[in-house]
VOPAGU-2260 file (C-alpha; in pm, 1 decimal, decimal comma):
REM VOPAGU-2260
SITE   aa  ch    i         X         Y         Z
SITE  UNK   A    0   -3641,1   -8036,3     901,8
SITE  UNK   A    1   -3902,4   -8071,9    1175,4
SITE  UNK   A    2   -3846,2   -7995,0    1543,3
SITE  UNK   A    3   -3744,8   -8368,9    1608,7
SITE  UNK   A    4   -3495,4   -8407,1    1345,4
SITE  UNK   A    5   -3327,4   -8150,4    1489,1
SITE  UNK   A    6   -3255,2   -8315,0    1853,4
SITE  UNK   A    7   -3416,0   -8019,4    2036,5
SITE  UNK   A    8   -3191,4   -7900,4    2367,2
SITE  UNK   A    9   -2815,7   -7975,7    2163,4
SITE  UNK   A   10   -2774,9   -7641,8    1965,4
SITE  UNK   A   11   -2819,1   -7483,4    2308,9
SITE  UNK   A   12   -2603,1   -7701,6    2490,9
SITE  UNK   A   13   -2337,5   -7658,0    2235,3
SITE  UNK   A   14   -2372,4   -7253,3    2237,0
SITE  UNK   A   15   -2364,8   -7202,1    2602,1
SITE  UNK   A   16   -2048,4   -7446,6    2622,1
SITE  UNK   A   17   -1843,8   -7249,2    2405,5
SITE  UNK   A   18   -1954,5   -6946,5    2539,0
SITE  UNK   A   19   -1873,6   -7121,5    2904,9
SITE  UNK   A   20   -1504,3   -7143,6    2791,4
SITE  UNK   A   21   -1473,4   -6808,9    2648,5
SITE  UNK   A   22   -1587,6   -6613,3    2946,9
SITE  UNK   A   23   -1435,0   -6881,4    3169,1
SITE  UNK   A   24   -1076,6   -6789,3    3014,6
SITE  UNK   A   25   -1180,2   -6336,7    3021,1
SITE  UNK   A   26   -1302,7   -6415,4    3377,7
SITE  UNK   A   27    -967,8   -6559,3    3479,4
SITE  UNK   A   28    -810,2   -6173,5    3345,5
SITE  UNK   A   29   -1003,1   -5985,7    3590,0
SITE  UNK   A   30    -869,5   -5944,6    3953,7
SITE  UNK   A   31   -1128,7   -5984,6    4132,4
SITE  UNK   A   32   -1099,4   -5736,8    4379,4
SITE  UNK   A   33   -1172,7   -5484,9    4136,1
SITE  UNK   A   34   -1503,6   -5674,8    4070,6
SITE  UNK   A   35   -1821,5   -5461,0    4235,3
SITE  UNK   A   36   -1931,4   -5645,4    4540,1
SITE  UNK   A   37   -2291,4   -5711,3    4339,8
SITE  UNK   A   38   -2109,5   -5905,6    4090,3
SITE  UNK   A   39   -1847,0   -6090,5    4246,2
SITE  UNK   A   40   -2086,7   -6436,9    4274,1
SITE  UNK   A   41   -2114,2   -6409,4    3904,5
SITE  UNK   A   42   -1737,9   -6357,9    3770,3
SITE  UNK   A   43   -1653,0   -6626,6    4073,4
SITE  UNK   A   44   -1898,5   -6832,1    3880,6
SITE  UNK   A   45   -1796,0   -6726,2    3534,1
SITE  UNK   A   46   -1446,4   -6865,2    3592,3
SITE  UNK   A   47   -1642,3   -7242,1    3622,9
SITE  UNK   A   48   -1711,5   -7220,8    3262,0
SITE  UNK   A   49   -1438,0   -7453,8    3212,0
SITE  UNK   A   50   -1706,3   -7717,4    3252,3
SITE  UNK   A   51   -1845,8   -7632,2    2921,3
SITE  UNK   A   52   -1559,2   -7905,8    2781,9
SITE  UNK   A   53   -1725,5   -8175,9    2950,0
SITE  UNK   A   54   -2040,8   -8077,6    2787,8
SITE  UNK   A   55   -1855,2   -8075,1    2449,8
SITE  UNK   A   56   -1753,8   -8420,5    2568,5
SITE  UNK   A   57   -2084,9   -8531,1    2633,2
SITE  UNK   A   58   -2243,0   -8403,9    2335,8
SITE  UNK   A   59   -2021,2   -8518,4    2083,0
SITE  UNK   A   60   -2075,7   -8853,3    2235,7
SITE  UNK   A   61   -2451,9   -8811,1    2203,6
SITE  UNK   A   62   -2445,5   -8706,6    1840,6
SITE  UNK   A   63   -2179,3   -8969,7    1681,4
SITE  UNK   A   64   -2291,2   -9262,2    1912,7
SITE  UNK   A   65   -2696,0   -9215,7    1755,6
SITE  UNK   A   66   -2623,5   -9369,4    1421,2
SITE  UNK   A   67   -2471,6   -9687,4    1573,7
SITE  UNK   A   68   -2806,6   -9680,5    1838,6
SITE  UNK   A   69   -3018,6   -9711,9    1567,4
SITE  UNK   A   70   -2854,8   -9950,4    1322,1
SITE  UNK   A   71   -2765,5  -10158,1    1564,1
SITE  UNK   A   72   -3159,1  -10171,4    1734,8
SITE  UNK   A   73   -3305,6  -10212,1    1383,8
SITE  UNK   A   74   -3062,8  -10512,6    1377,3
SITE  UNK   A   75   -2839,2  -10353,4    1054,4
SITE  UNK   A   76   -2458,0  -10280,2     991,4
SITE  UNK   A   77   -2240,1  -10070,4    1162,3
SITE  UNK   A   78   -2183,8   -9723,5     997,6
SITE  UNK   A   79   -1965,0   -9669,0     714,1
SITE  UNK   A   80   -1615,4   -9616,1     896,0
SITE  UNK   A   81   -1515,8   -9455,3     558,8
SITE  UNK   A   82   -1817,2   -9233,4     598,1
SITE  UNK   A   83   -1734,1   -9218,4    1005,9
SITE  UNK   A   84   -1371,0   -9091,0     938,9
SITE  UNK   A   85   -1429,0   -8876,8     639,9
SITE  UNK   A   86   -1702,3   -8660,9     840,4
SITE  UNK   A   87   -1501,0   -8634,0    1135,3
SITE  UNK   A   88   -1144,5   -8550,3     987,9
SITE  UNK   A   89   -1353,1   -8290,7     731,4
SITE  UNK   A   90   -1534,7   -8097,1    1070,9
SITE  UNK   A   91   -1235,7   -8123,2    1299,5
SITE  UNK   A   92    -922,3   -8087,2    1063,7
SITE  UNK   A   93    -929,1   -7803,4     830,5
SITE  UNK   A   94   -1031,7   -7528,4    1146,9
SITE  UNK   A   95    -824,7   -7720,0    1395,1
SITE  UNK   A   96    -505,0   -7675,8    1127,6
SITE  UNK   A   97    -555,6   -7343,5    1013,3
SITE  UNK   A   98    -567,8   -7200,5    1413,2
SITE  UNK   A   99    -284,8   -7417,5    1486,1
SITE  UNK   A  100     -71,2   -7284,0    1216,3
SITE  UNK   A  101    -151,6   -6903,9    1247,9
SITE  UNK   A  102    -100,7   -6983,5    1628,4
SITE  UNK   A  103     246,7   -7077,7    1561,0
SITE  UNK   A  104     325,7   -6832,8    1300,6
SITE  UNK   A  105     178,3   -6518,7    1505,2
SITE  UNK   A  106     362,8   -6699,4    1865,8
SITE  UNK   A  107     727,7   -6704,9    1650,4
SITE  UNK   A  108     669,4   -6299,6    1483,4
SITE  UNK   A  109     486,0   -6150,2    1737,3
SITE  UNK   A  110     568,2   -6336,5    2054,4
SITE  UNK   A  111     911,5   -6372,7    1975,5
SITE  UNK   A  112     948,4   -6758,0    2037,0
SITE  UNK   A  113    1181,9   -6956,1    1902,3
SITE  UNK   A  114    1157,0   -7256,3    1677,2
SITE  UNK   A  115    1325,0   -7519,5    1871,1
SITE  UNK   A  116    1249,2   -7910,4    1903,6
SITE  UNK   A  117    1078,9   -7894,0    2203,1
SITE  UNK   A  118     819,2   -7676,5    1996,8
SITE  UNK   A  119     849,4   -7803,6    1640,8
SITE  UNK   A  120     789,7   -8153,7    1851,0
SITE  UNK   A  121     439,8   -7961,4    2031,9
SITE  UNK   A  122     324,4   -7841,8    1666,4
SITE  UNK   A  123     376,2   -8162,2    1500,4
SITE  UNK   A  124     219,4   -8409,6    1778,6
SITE  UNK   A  125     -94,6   -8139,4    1760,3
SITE  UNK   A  126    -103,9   -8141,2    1353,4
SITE  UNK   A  127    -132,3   -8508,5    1378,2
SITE  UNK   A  128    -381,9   -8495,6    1614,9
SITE  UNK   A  129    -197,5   -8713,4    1878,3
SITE  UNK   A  130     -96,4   -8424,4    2175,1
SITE  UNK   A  131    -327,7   -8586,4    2394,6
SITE  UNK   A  132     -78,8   -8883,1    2506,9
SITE  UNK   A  133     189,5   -8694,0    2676,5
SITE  UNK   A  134     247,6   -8407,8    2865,9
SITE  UNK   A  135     524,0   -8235,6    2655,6
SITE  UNK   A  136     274,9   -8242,0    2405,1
SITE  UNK   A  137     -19,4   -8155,2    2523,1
SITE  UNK   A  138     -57,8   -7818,2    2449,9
SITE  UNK   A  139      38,2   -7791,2    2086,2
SITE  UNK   A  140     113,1   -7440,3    2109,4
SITE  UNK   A  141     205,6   -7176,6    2330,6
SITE  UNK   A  142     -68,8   -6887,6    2268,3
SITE  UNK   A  143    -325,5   -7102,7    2207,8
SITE  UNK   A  144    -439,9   -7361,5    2517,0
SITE  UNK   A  145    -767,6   -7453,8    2431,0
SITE  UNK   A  146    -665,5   -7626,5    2184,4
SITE  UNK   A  147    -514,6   -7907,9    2392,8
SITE  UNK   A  148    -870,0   -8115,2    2387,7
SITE  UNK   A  149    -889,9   -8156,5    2020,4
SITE  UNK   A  150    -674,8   -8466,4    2039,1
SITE  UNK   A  151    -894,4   -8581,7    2328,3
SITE  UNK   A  152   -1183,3   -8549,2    2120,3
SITE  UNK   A  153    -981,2   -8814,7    1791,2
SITE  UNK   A  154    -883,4   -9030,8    2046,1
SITE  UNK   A  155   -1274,7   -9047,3    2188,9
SITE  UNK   A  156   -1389,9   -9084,8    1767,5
SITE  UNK   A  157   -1136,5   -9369,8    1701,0
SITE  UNK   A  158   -1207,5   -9536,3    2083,5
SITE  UNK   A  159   -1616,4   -9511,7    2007,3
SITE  UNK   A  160   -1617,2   -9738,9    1675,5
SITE  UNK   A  161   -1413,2  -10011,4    1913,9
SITE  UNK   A  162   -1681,2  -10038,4    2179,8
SITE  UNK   A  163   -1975,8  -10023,2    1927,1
SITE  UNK   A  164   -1815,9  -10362,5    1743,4
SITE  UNK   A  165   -1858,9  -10486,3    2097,5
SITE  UNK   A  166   -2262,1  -10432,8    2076,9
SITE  UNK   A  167   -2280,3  -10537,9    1743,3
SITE  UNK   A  168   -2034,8  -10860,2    1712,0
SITE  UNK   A  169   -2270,0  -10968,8    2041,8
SITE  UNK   A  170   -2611,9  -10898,2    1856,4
SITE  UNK   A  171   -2709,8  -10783,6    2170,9
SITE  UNK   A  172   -3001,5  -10491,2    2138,5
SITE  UNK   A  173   -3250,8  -10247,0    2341,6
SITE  UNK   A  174   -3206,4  -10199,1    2711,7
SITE  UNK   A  175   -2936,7  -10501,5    2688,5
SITE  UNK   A  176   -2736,1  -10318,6    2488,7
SITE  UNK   A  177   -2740,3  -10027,5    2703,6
SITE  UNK   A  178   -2650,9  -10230,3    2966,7
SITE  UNK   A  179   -2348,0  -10391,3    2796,8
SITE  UNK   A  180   -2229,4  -10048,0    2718,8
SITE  UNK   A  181   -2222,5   -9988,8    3102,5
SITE  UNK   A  182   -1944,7  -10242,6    3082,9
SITE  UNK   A  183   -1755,9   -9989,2    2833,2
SITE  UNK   A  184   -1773,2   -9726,6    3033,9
SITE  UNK   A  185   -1673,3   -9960,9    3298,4
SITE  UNK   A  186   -1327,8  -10108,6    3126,8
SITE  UNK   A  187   -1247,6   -9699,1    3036,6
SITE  UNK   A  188   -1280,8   -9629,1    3425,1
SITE  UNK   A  189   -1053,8   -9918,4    3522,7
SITE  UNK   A  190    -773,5   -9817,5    3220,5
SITE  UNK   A  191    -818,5   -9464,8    3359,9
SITE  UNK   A  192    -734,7   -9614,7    3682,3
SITE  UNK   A  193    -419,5   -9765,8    3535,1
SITE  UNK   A  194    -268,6   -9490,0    3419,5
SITE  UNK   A  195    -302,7   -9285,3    3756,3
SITE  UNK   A  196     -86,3   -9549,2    3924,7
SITE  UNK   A  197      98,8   -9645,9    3662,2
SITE  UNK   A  198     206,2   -9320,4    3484,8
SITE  UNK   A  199     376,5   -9116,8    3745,7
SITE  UNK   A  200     465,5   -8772,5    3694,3
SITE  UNK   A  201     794,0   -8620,2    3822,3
SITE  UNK   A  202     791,5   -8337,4    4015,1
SITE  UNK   A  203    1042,4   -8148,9    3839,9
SITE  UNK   A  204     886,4   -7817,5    3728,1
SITE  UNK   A  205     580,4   -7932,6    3765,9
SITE  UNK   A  206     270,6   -7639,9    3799,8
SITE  UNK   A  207     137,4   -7389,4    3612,4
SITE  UNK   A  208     424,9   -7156,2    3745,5
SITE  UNK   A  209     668,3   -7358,0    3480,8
SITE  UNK   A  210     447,4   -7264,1    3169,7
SITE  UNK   A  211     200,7   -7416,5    2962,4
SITE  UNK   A  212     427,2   -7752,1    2958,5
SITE  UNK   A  213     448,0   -7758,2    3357,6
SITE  UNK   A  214      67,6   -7712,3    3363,1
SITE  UNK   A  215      17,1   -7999,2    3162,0
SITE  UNK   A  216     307,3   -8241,0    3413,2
SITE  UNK   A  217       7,8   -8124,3    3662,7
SITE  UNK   A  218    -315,7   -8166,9    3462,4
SITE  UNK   A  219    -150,2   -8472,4    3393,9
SITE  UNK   A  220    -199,3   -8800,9    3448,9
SITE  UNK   A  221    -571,1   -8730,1    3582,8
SITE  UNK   A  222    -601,3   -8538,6    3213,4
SITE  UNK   A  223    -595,8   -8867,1    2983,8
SITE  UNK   A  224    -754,2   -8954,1    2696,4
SITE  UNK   A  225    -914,6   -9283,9    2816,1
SITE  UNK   A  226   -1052,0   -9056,0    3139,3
SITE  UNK   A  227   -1178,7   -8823,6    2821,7
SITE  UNK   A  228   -1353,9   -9126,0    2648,3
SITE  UNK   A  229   -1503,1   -9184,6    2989,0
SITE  UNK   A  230   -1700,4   -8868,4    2990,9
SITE  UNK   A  231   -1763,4   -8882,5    2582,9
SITE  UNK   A  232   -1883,3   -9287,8    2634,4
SITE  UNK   A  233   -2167,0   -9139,7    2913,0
SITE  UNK   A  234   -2298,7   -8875,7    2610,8
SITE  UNK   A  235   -2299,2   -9204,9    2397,9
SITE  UNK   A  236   -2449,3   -9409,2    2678,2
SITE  UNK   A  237   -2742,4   -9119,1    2684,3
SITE  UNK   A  238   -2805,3   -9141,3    2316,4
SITE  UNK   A  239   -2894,3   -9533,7    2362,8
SITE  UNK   A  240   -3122,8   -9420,1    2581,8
SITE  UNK   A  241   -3267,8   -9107,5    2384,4
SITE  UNK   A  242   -3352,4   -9335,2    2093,3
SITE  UNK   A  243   -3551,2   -9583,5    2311,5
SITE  UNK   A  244   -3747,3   -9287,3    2473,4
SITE  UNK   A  245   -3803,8   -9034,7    2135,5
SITE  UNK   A  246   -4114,5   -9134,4    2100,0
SITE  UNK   A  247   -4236,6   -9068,3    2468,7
SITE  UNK   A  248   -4287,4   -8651,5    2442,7
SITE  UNK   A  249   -4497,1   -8474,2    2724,9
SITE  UNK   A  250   -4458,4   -8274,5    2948,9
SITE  UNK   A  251   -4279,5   -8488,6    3187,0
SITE  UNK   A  252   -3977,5   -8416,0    2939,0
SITE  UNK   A  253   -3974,2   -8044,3    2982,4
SITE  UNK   A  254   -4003,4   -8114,0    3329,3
SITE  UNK   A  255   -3669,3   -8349,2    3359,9
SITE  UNK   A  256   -3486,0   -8155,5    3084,9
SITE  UNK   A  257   -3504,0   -7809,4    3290,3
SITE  UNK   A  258   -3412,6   -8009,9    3632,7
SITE  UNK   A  259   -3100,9   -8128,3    3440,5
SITE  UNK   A  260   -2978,4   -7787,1    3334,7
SITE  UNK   A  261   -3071,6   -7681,0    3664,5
SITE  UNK   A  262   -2844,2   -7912,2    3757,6
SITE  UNK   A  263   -2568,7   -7861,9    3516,6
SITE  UNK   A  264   -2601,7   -7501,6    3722,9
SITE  UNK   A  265   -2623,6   -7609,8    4094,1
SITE  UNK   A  266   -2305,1   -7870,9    4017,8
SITE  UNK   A  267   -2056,1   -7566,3    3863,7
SITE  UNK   A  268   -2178,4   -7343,4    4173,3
SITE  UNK   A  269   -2087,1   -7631,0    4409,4
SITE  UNK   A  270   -1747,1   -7658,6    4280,9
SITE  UNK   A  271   -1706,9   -7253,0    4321,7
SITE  UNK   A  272   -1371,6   -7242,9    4588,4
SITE  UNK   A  273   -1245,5   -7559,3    4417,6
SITE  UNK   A  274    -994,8   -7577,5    4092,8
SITE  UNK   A  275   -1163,8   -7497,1    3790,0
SITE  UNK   A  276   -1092,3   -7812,5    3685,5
SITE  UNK   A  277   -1346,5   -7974,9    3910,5
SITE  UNK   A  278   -1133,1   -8294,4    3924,7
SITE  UNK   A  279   -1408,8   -8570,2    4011,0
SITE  UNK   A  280   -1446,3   -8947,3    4052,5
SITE  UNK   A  281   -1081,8   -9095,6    4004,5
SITE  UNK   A  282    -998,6   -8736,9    3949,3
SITE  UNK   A  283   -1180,4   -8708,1    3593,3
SITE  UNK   A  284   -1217,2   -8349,6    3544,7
SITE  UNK   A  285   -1527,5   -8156,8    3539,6
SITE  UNK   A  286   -1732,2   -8297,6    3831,7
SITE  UNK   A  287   -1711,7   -8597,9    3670,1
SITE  UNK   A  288   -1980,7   -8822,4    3648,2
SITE  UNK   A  289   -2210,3   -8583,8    3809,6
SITE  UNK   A  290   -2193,1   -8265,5    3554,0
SITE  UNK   A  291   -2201,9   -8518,8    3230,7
SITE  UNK   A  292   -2536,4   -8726,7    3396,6
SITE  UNK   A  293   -2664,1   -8403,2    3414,4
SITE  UNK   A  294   -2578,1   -8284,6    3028,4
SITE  UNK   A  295   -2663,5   -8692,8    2941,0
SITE  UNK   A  296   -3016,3   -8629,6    3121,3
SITE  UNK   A  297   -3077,6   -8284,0    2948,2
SITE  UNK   A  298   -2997,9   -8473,0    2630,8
SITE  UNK   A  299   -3250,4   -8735,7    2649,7
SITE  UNK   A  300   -3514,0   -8566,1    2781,0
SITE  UNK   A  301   -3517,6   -8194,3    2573,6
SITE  UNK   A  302   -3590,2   -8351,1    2242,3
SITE  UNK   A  303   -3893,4   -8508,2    2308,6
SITE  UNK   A  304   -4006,3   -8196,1    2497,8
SITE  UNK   A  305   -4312,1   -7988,2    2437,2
SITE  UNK   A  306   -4155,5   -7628,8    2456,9
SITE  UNK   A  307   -3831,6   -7608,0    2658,4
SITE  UNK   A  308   -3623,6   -7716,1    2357,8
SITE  UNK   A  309   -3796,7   -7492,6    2112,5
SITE  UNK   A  310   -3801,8   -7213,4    2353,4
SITE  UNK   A  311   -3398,2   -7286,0    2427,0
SITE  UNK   A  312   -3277,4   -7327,7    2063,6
SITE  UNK   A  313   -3424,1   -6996,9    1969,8
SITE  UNK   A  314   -3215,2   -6865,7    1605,4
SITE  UNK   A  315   -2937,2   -6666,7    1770,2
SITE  UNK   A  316   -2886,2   -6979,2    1982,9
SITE  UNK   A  317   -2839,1   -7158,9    1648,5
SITE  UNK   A  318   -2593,7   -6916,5    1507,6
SITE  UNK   A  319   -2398,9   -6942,2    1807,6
SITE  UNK   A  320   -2397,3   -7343,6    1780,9
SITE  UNK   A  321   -2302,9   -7358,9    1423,6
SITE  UNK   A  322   -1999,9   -7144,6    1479,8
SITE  UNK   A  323   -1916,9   -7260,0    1826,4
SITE  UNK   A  324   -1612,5   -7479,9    1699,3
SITE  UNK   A  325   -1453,0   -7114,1    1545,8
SITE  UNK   A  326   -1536,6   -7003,7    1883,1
SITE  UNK   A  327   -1341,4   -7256,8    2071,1
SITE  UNK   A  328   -1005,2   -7248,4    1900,0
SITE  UNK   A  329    -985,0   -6909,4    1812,4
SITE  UNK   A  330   -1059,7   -6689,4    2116,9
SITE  UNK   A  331    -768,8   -6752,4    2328,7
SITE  UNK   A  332    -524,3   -6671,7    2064,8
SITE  UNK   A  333    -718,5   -6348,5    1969,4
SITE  UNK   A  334    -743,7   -6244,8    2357,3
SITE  UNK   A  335    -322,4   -6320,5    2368,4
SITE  UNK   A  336    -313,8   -6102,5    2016,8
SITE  UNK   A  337    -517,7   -5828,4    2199,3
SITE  UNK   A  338    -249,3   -5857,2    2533,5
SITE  UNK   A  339      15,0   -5801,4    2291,2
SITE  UNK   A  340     -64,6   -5529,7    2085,5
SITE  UNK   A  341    -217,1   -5364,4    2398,2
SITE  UNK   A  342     -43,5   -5443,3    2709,1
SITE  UNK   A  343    -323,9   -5219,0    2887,3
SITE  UNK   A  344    -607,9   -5398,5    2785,5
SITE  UNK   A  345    -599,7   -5676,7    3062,9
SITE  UNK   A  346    -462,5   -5430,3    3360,4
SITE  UNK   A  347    -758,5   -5512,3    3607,9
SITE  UNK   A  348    -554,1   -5447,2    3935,5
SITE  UNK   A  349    -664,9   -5064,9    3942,5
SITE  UNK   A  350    -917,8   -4874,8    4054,0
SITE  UNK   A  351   -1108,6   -4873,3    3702,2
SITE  UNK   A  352    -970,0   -5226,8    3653,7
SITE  UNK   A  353   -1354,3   -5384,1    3621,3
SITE  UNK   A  354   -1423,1   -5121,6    3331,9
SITE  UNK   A  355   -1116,4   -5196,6    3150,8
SITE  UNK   A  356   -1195,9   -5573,9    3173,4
SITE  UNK   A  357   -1572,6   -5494,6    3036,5
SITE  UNK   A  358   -1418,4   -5329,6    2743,4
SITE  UNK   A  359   -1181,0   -5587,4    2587,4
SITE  UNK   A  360   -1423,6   -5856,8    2729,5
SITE  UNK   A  361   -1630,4   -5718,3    2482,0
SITE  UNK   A  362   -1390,0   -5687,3    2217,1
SITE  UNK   A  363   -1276,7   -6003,3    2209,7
SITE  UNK   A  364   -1606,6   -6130,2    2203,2
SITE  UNK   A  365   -1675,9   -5936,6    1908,3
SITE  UNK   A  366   -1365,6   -5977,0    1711,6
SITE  UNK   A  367   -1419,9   -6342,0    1830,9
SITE  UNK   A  368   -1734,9   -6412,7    1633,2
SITE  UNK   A  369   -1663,1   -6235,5    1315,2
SITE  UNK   A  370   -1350,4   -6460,7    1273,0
SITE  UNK   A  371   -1567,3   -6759,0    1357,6
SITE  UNK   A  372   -1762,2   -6688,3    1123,3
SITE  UNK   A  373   -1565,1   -6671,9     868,6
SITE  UNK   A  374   -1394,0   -6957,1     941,5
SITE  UNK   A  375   -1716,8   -7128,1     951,9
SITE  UNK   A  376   -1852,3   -6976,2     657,0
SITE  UNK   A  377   -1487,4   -6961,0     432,0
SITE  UNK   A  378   -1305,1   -7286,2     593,5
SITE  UNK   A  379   -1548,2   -7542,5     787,0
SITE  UNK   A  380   -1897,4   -7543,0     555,0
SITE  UNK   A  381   -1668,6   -7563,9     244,2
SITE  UNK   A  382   -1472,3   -7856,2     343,7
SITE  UNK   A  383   -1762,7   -8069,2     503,4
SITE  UNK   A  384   -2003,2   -8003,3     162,8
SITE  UNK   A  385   -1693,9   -8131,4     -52,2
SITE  UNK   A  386   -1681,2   -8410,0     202,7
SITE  UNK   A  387   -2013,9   -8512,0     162,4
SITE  UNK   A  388   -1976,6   -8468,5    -225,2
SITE  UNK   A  389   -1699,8   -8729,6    -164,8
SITE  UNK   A  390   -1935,4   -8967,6       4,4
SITE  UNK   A  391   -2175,0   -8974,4    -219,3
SITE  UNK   A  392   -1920,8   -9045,7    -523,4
SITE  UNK   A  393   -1807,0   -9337,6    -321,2
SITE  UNK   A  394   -2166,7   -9503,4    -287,1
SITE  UNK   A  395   -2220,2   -9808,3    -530,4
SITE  UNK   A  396   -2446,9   -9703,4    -810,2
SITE  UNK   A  397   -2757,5   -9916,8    -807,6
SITE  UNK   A  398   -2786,9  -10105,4   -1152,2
SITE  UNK   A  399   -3081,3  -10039,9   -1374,7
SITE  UNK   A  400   -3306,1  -10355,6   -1364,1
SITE  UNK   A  401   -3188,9  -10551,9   -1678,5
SITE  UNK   A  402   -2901,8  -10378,1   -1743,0
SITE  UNK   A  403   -2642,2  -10595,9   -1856,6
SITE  UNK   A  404   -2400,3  -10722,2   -1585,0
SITE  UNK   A  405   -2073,1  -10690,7   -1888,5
């Protein structure tokens, strides 16, 4: 696979996401008034890896949105929607279940929780991959938040198909077509609109004071899936424009990929002081649309640049990407397993509080990527290659010529 197959500039924004959300949650255990003076700018800024969902958003946009770019330019078929939904349910599901269930199971033994409806309701809405539509369910389970987004991201897979029908039923192609998408992302914005003012949340327990389930009444309504699909259509919207501009490598594209992670940079620093969710236009989260231009920008330009992209998606950058999803849901729940076993190892109010934090920081980092691995290696890879084995024995055989038709 040469350089250019390999969309230069996404392995490293996928690696530095995850890695964004897994320092952003061990930056929020540190007090930081136990953080040396020197360093205090950089766990401020650590706890703004939060961000590193939108550029999940905006990536996963990028990368499922191509195919449809270039079937529908070269004026063929949508994708396979059997193929569509088979690859996605085979990358998300199996990982997504098996953290989800050992979540559960480890929250009930070691945490003590009970099995009641209000959680057996949680479990079930995230197992079916629908916790994004209400706040009761929007954190499947208690020891484990990161995993709230995964039903953002099913709701963004099954919304993206919709639009692209829209392109294609209009036969519309090139920099119309881009521009016809604009209306997509347009329609998404006004339903996100909708359900500010027309979902109103009570203010009965509402805050992060009342639990993961009162954090969610106050992510929510600006925290919806269309408002999601918003930020995942502008990743799409960028690979329209990426396959248009492939072709066009120089310089000039190392030149406007670097501004753009510059300015993936400057945005998170401007939003230091702020809530970490960096609620932006309409109250999208994530300095929405100005951090997912950015990651959109960085997008088009790094893989039709001369060296940044080779330079950024150096092999331990790779690693990184390819296990990034074990990353994501698995962290939080070891860093709660860690809390458990050793109520010391997040005491960061003393005098040696920074030291303490430095040494499960980097345990949990390390335990972190060995079961990532594994799960990558045992759970994920397995599943997607009998996936793909299933694709292929659902592809028509093509008939000998004059083999009987009988």
């Amino acid at each position: 696979m040469n350089q250019y197959d390999r969309l230069l500039g996404a392995d490293f924004l996928r690696a530095t996401a995850c890695l964004g959300v897994l320092l952003h949650h061990l930056a929020f255990r540190m007090d930081m008034n136990q953080v040396p003076e020197a360093l205090q700018p950089v766990m401020r800024f650590l706890v703004y890896g939060s961000f590193g969902v939108s550029v999940f958003f905006v990536l996963s946009g990028f990368l499922l949105a191509r195919p449809f770019w270039l079937a529908l330019d070269r004026g063929l078929p949508m994708p396979d929607m059997r193929i569509y939904a088979l690859r996605r349910l085979a990358r998300i599901v199996p990982g997504f279940w098996l953290a989800l269930l050992v979540s559960l199971l480890l929250d009930l033994g070691l945490g003590g929780a009970v099995l009641d409806g209000e959680r057996t309701l949680r479990f079930v809405a995230g197992l079916l991959l629908v916790s994004d539509w209400h706040w009761v369910t929007l954190f499947p389970v208690d020891n484990n938040g990161p995993l709230w987004s995964i039903g953002f991201e099913v709701t963004a897979y099954l919304l993206l198909p919709l639009g692209m029908a829209a392109l294609f039923a209009l036969a519309v192609r090139n920099w119309g077509a881009r521009l016809v998408w604009l209306g997509v992302i347009g329609i998404a914005l006004l339903m996100h609109w909708l359900a500010l003012h027309w979902t109103p949340i009570d203010e009965v327990e509402r805050g992060w004071d009342h639990g993961l389930v009162g954090g969610a009444k106050a992510w929510m309504p600006r925290f919806n899936p269309i408002g999601f699909f918003a930020i995942f259509a502008l990743g799409a919207l960028a690979a329209g424009i990426q396959v248009l501009l492939e072709k066009q490598r120089g310089l000039i594209m190392d030149v406007a990929g670097g501004i753009a992670l510059v300015s993936t940079v400057v945005i998170m620093a401007a939003s230091m002081g702020d809530l970490t969710e960096g609620f932006g236009l309409l109250g999208i989260p994530y300095a929405f649309p100005w951090m997912p231009l950015a990651v959109g920008v960085a997008l088009i330009a790094l893989p039709s640049s001369l060296r940044l992209g080779q330079i950024l998606d150096i092999a331990p950058v790779r690693f990184i990407a390819r296990i990034s999803f074990g990353i994501y849901v698995w962290h939080f729940l070891i860093m709660w397993v860690i809390g458990r076993v050793f109520p010391e190892s997040f005491a960061t109010a003393g005098s040696n509080g920074f030291a303490i934090w430095l040494g499960t920081s980097a345990a949990v980092i390390a335990i972190t990527f060995v079961v990532a691995t594994l799960s990558f290696y045992l759970v994920e890879q397995p599943v997607v290659r009998w996936a793909r084995r299933l694709e292929r024995a659902g592809e028509p055989r093509v008939r000998p010529a004059g083999a009987s038709a009988n």
